[in-house]
C-alpha positions as CSV (number, residue, x, y, z in Angstrom):
1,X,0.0,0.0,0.0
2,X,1.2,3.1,-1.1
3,X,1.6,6.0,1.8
4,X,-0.5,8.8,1.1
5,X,1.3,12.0,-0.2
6,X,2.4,14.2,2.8
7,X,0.8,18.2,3.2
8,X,4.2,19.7,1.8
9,X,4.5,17.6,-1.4
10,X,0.4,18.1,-1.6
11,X,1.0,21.9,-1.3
12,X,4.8,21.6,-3.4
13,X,2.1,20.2,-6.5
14,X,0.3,22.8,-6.2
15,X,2.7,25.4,-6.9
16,X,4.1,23.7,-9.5
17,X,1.2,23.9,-11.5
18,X,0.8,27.5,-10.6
19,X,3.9,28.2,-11.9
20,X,3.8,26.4,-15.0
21,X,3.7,28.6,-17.7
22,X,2.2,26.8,-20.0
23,X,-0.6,26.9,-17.1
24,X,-3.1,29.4,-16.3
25,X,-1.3,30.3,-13.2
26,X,-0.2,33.3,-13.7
27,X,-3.1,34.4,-15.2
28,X,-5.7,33.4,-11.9
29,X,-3.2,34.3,-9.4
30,X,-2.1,38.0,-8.0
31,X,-0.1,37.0,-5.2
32,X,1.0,33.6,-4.0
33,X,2.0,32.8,-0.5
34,X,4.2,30.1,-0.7
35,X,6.7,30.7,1.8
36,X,3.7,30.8,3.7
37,X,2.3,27.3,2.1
38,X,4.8,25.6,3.1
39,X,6.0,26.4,6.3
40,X,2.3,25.8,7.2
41,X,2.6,22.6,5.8
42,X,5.7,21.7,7.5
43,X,4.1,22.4,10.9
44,X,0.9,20.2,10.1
45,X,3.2,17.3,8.8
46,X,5.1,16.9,12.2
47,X,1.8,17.5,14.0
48,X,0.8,14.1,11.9
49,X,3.9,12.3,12.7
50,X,3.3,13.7,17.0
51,X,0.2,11.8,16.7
52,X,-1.4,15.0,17.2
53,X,-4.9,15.4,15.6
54,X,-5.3,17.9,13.3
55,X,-8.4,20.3,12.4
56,X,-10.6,18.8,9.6
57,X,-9.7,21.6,7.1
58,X,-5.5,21.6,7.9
59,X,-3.7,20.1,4.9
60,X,-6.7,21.5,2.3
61,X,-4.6,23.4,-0.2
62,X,-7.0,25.9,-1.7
63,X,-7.3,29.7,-3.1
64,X,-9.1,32.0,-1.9
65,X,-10.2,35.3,-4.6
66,X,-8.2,38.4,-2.5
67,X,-11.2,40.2,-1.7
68,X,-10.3,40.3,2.3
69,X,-8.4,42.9,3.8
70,X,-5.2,41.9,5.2
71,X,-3.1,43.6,7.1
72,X,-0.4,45.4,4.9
73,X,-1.3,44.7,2.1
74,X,-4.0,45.7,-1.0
75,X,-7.0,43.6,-1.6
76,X,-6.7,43.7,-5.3
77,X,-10.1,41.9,-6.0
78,X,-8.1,39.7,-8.4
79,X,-7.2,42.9,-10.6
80,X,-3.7,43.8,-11.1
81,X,-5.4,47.4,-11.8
82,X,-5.1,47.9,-7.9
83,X,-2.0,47.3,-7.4
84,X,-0.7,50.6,-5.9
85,X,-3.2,51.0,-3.7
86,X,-3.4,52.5,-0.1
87,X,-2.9,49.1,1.5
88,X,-5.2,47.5,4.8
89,X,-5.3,48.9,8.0
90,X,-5.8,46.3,10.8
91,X,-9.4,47.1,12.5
92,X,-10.8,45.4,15.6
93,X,-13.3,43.9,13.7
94,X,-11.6,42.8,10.6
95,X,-9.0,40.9,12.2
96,X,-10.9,38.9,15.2
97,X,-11.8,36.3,12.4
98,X,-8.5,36.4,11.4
99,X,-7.0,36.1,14.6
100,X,-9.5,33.3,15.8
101,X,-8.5,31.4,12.6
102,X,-5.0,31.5,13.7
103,X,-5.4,30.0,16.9
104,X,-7.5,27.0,15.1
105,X,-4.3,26.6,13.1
106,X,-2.0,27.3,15.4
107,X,-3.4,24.8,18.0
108,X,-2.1,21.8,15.9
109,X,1.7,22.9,15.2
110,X,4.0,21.1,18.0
């Protein structure tokens, strides 16, 4: 029986193919977070190997259309037409979900 694929070559695939240019990649994406990607991967994958039991969405590669403020930087809407922007401002409200999110993630990293 073959093992399954771990979250870092899941996520690794991924952006291969967003990179490939004879992909749509760089057409569908504005920004790419892969250091991001996979040091979150990394964490998850020695949270698997702890025994520790992850959240039922940890591992999910996905993209998500930028049209959430984050911190920093400009929600571009998936236009490069915004680029320049004044970028987000952190607001109480605004960052609670991203903050609770966080913790859901963070609770599974060793």
């Amino acid at each position: 029986m073959a093992l399954a694929p771990t979250i870092r070559a899941k996520v690794e695939h991924c952006l291969e193919n967003a990179a490939n240019p004879r992909g749509e990649g760089s057409n569908a994406f504005t920004r790419i977070y892969a250091d991001e990607a996979k040091l979150t991967a990394d964490h998850f994958d020695q949270a698997l190997a702890l025994g520790i039991e992850l959240p039922p969405l940890a591992g999910m590669v996905v993209s998500i259309k930028d049209l959430f403020d984050v911190t920093g930087e400009v929600a571009r809407a998936g236009s490069r037409a915004r680029t320049g922007e004044e970028p987000a401002h952190a607001t109480r409200r605004s960052s609670g979900a991203f903050a609770r999110q966080a913790r859901l993630s963070s609770d599974a990293r060793p």
